[in-house]
DOTOR-263939 format. One record per residue (C-alpha): residue in three letters; x, y, z. Coordinates in steps of 0.02 Angstrom, whole numbers, plus 50000, padded with zeros to 5 digits. Example, Ala and Ser with C-alpha at 12.3 -4.5 7.8 and 13.67 -1.06 7.14 Angstrom:
REM DOTOR-263939
ALA506154977550390;SER506844994750357;
//
This chain:
REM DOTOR-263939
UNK500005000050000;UNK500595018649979;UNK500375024950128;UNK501795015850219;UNK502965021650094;UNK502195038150115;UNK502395038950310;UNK503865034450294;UNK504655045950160;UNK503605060950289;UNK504895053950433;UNK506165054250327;UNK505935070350273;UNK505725078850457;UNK507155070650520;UNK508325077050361;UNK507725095150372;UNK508125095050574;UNK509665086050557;UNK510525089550382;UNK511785103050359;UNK510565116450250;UNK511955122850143;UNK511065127149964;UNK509395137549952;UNK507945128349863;UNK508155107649933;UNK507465112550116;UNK505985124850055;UNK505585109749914;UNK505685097250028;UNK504545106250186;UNK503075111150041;UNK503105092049983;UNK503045086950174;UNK501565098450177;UNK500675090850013;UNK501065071450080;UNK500205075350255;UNK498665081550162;UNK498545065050053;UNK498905052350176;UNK496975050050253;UNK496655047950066;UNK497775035550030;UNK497125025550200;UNK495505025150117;UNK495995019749950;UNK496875006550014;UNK495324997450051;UNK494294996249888;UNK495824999949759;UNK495694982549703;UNK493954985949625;UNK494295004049571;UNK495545003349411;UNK495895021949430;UNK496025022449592;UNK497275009349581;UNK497985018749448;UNK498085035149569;UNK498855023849721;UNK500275018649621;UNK500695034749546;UNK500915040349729;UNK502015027549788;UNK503125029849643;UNK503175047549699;UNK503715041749881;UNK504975031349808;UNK505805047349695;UNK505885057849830;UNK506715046449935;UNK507825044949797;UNK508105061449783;UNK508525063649950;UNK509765048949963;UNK510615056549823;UNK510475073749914;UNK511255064550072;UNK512635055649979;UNK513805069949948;UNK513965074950125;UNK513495058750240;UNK514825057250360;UNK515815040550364;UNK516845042050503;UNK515595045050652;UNK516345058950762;UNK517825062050673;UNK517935079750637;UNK519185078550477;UNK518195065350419;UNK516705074050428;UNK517725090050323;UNK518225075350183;UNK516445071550132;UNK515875092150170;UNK517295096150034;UNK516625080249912;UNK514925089349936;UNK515535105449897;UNK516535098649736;UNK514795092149658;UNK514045108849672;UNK513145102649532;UNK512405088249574;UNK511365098849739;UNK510765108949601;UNK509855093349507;UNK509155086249682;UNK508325102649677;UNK507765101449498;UNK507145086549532;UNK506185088649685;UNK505325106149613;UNK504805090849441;UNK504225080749585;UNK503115093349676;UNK502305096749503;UNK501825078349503;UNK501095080049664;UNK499885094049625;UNK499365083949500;UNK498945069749607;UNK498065082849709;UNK497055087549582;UNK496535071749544;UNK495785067449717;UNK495085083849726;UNK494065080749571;UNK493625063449624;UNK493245064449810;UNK491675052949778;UNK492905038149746;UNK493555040849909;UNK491795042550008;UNK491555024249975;UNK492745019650089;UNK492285025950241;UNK491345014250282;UNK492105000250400;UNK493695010550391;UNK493725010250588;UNK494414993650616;UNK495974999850528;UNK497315007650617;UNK498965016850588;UNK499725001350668;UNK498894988650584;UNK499174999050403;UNK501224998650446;UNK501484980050457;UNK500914981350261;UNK501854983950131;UNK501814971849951;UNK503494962249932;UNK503414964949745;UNK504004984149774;UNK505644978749842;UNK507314979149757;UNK508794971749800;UNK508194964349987;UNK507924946549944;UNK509894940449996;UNK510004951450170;UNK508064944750197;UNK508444927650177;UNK510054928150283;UNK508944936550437;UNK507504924550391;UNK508704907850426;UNK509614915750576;UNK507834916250679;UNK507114900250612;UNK508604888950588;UNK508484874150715;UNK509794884150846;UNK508914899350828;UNK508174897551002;UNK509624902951049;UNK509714921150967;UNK508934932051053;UNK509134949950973;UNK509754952550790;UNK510024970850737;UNK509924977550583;UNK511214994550572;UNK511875006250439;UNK511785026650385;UNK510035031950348;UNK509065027450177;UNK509905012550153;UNK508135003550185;UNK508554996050367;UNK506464998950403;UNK505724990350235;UNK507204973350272;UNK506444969950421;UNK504534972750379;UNK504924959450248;UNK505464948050384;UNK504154952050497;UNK502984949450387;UNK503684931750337;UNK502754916650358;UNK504124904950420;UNK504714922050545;UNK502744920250607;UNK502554901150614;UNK504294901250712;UNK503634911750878;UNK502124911950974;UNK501704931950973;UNK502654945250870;UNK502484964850871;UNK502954978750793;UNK503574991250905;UNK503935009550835;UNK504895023950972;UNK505125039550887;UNK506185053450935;UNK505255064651049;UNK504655049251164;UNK503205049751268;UNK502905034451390;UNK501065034151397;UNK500875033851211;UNK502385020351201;UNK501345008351347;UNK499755014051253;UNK500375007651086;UNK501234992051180;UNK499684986351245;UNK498794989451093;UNK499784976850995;UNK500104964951126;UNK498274961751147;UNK497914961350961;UNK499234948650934;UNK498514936751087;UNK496844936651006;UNK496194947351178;UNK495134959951192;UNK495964976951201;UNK495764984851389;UNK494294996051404;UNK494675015251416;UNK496585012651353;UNK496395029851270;UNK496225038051441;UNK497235026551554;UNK498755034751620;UNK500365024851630;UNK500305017151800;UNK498995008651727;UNK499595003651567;UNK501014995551677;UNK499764985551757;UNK499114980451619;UNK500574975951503;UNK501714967651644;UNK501314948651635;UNK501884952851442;UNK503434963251474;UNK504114952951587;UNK504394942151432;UNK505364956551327;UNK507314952651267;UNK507664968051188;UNK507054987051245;UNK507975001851155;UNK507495020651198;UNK508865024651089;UNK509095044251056;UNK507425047951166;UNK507165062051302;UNK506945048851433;UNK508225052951579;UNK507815041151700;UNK507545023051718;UNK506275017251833;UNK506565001851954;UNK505164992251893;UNK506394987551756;UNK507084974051847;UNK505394966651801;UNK505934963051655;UNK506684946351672;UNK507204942051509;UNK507804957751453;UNK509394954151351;UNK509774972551266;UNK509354988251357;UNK509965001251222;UNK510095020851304;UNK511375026151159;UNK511335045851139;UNK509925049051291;UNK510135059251463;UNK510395043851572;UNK511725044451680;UNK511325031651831;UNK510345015851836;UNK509425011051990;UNK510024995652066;UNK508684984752007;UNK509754983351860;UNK510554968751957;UNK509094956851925;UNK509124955851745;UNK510294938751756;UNK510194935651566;UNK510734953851510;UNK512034953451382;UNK512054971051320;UNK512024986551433;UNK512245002151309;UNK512295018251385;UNK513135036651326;UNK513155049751231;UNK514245062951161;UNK514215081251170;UNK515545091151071;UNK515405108251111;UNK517205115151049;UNK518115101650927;UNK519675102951044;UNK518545096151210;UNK519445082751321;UNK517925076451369;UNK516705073151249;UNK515625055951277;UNK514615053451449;UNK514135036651509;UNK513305029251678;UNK513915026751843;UNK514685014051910;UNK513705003552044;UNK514314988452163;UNK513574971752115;UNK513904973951933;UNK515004957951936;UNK513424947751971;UNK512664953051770;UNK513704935651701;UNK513054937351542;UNK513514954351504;UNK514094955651329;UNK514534974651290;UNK514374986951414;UNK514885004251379;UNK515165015051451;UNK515415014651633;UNK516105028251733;UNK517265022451872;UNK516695025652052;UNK518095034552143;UNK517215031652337;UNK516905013552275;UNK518485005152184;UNK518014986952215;UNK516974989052085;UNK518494990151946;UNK518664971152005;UNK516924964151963;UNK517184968951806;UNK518444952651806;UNK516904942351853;UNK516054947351668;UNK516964934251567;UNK515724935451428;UNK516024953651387;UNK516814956951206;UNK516544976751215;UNK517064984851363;UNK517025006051385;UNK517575012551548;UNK517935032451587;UNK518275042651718;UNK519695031651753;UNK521445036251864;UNK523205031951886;UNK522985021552038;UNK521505012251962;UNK522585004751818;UNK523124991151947;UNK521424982651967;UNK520694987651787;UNK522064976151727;UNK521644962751831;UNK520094963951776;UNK520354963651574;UNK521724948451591;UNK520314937951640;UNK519014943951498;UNK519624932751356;UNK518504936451247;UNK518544953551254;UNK518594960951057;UNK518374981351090;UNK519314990751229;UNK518755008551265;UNK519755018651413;UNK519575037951456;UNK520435046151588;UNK519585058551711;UNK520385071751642;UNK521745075451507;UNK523255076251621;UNK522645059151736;UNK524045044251690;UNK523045029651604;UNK524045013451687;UNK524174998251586;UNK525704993251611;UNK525304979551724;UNK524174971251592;UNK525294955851567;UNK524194942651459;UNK523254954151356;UNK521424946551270;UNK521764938951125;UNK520654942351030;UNK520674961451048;UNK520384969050917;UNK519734989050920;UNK520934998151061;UNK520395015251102;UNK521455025651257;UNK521155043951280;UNK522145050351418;UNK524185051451464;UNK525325038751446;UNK527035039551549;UNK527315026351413;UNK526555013651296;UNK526014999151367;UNK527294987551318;UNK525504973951271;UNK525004984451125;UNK526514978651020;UNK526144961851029;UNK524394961351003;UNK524324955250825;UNK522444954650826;UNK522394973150829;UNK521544982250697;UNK521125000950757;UNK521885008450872;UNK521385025550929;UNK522705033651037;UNK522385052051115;UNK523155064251210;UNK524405052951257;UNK526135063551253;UNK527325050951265;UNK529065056651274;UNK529555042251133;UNK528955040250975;UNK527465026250983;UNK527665022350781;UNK529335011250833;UNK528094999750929;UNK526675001050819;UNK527374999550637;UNK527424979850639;UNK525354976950708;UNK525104966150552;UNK523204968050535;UNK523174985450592;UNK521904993950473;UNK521455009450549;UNK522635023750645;UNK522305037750746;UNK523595048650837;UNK522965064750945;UNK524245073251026;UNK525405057451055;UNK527065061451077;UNK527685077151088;UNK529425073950984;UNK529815086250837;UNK529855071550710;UNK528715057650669;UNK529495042650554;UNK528755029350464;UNK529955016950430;UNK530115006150260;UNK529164988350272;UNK527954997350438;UNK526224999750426;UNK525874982950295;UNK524074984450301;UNK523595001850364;UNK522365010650227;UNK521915025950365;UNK522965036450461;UNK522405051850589;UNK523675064950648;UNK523045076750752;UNK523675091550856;UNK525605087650877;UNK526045105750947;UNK527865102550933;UNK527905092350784;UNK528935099350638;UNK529385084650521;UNK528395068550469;UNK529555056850373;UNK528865044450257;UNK530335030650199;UNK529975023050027;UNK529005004650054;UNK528135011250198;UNK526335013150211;UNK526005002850048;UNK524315002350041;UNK523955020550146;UNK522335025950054;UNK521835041550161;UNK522855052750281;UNK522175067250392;UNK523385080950455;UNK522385091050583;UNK523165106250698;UNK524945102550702;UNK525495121350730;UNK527405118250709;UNK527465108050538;UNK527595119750387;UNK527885105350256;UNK526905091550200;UNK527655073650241;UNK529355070850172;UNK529325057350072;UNK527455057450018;UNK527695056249836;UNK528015035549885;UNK526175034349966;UNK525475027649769;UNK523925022049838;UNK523255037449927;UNK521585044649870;UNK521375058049989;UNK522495069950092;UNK521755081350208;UNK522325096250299;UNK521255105350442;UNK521855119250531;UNK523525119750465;UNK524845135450474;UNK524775142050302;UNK526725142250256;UNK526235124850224;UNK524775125750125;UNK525585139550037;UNK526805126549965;UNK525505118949903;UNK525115130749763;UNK525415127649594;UNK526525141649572;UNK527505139949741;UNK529325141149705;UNK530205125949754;UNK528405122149833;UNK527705103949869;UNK526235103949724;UNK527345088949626;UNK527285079549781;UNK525295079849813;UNK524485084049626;UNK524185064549563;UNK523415064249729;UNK521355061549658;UNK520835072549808;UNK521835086449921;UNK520895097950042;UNK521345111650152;UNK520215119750278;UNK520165131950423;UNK518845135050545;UNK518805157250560;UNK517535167750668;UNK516625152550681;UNK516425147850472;UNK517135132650401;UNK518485139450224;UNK518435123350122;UNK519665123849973;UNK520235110449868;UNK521975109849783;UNK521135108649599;UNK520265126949638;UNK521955134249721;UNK521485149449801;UNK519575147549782;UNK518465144349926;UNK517415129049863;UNK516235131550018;UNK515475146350089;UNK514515137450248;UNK513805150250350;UNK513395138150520;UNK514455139250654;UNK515625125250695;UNK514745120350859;UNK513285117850755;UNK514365107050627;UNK515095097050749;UNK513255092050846;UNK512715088450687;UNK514215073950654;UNK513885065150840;UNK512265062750850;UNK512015045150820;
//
């Protein structure tokens, strides 16, 4: 039916004009009128849905609305491509794809050209119904016994492209004879990609319905309020037991909906209030005796009541958010605190992140007790806990991601006592000072990120990290704070993406032929001292994008064509080289193909820039 595409193009659309960067005049004001027309022309479409099978025109008039839906969406992905940020909260990242966006100038224009084409097809729509309101008169009747929530769990499997792999693959992971065993499977990637229509294809699945007793669909949108969430709950839960709804649920306030949802919560595995208002968690949740995920990513949740404790088969315990304010913050993620007892959650999985209780450092050691966990995140962290954190991590074995944050910038992170490392770690991520690198690291051959900040060794950390042979991904924030950085020949086999960021006293970067084979993008961000570009770049024949933010502009002078003795020989068969500064608040994009020109002319401010790349 249309109007599920509809809805959920109108979503779409209110979330892109409150969260996108509104660079370009003419998308936004398209894109708010055609939110406007689609709202008027949804109770239509609800009512056409019901006798379009007998009425050819109508029929007719449906699909030519849905194949609107699907071009703006379209439109918009296409919109969205030329700017989505791949690289989460990384601020040079974020500048890569703002530049890419700014190069294609063009192609913002025709998303605009083609959303103005697409609002002329929806006047004509319009017009249409208007002239044939008669058709849609017929259909009132027994109308009532259809609901918003009934009308979302449709949607014809013949308008899909492209789903019928990923749906199989979720289909046998819940049916397939172990499958008792999987409780939660999530379904993640950047907006668009069609997340929502996957998984109402496996919903909707007969094998998916003949597998479990009851099955709902559950929608929490962004500005959550809990008596329309228990209203909603209740709603479906009693539809899908074959009971009678409650009496009065549309006036029932939520003490009551508790009552009369619990015997049916108490059965939940997975709750996520994921980017919501909520900011706190009652104690009734440790009701919920099955819970398995309790997802609080990106809400105002800072402590969990104790109850927490009786949720014996939780395995994932998500809660933080970020806040960058200023770009250069210390502290820029916020998690929960720490409470005693933890150790008794056995099946804990991931838990991030946990802020370390300074009046209560016995807790540091239950974390040893978690031998499930593969994801661990623990901040607010000092020197003189390092002794018992470590004891901790040498028993988790199967720990896979690592995630440590001092209190604050000048607090000692101490891992040095970490003798038998996990294994299988693979995503390390220490922000805070190092008197020196833990001598583990070096060793760990499973590594494949590593995210080192404000660490300041004394010693340069490349000598110890050069031969990680799966190492993928780099990032170095104020490391060391030598003059010189080297990269020796034969280091760095496998690394395709390297981050250097704010070496104050760094004046040289030296890159030896045969190292960094296979480096495909490198970020140089705020190193005030360095006033050339990396010695040695020219032998780096598989990078595709160089990046400078921030830099002093003796070196980005030598990158102009016309420089005498200047670097633009080094850096021109480079596909794409970017330069940027951040003045009076504006971002000044250029790009090394438009020397000179700014590409960009944003006019936000860069606290608005940088909420905009965090929120997740």
């Amino acid at each position: 039916m249309a109007e599920i595409p509809v809805s959920f193009i109108l979503e779409k659309i209110s979330y892109f004009l409150q969260n996108e960067i509104q660079i370009l005049q003419g998308v936004p004001e398209e894109l708010e009128s055609i939110r406007d027309d689609l709202e008027t022309l949804k109770a239509s479409l609800r009512a056409a849905d019901l006798v379009e099978d007998s009425d050819h025109q109508l029929k007719q008039w449906v699909r030519q609305v849905r194949d609107i839906a699907y071009d703006i969406e379209d439109a918009i992905d296409d919109f969205t491509y030329h700017h989505a940020d791949q690289h989460g909260n990384r601020i040079h990242g974020f500048l890569y794809k703002f530049c890419c966006f700014a190069k294609t100038l063009k192609g913002y224009h025709r998303t605009a050209d083609d959303l103005r084409k697409i609002k002329s097809r929806i006047g004509n729509v319009s017009a249409w119904q208007s002239n044939n309101n008669d058709r849609f008169k017929k259909t009132d009747q027994g109308s009532s016994s259809r609901t918003p929530v009934n009308d979302a769990l449709i949607l014809d499997s013949v308008d899909l492209v492209g789903t019928e792999e990923p749906k199989e693959k979720l289909v046998k992971w819940l049916v397939e004879s172990n499958s008792r065993r999987r409780k939660v499977v999530s379904v993640f990637g950047m907006g668009g990609l069609g997340k929502t229509t996957l998984v109402k294809q496996v919903y909707d699945d007969e094998r998916v319905k003949k597998r479990f007793d009851v099955h709902v669909w559950i929608t929490l949108s962004h500005s959550l309020k809990l008596e329309d969430l228990l209203r909603n709950i209740v709603q479906q839960v009693f539809t899908a037991i074959r009971k009678p709804v409650p009496e009065g649920i549309d006036d029932m306030k939520s003490e009551w909906l508790k009552v009369a949802i619990k015997p049916y919560l108490q059965q939940w595995r997975y709750l996520s209030l994921r980017e919501t208002e909520i900011k706190i968690i009652p104690s009734s949740i440790g009701k919920l005796q099955n819970l398995q995920t309790l997802d609080l990513k990106h809400t105002h949740v800072t402590e969990l009541p104790v109850e927490i404790l009786k949720l014996k088969q939780l395995r994932h315990l998500l809660v933080y958010r970020y806040e960058f304010k200023y770009y250069s913050r210390f502290h820029s993620k916020y998690g929960f605190k720490a409470f005693a007892g933890i150790g008794a959650l056995k099946s804990l999985q991931k838990l991030c992140f946990i802020a370390a209780d300074h009046k209560n450092p016995s807790i540091l050691g239950e974390i040893g007790e978690l031998t499930q966990l593969r994801r661990l995140g623990i901040m607010n962290l000092r020197k003189e806990d390092g002794m018992a954190l470590c004891s901790s991590i040498q028993k988790l074995t199967n720990l896979e991601a690592l995630s440590v944050v001092s209190s604050v910038k000048d607090e000692v992170i101490d891992l040095q006592h970490l003798s038998s490392p996990p294994k299988l770690l693979e995503r390390l991520y220490l922000t805070g000072k190092l008197e020196q690198l833990p001598e583990w690291i070096p060793r760990l051959q499973s590594l494949v990120i590593v995210y080192l900040k404000w660490s300041r060794l004394e010693d340069n950390p490349l000598v110890s990290l050069q031969n990680l042979s799966n190492l993928v991904h780099l990032e170095l924030l104020q490391v060391t704070t030598g003059d010189t950085l080297s990269f020796k020949a034969g280091g760095f086999r496998k690394l395709k993406v390297l981050g250097i960021d704010k070496f104050d006293e760094l004046k040289c970067i030296e890159m030896e032929k045969d190292a960094l084979p296979v480096l495909e993008k490198l970020s140089i961000l705020r190193c005030k001292s360095l006033e050339t570009v990396p010695l040695g770049i020219e032998h780096l024949t598989m990078l595709k994008v160089l990046e400078f933010f921030d830099m002093p502009e003796e070196l980005i002078k030598t990158l102009s064509p016309n420089a005498e003795n200047g670097d633009y020989s080094k850096v021109a068969c480079i596909p794409e080289v970017y330069y940027t500064y951040c003045r009076d608040g504006e971002w000044e994009v250029f790009a090394l193909e438009s020397w000179g020109e700014r590409v960009l002319n944003a006019k936000e401010t860069v606290e608005s820039h940088i909420g905009s790349i965090v929120k997740k």
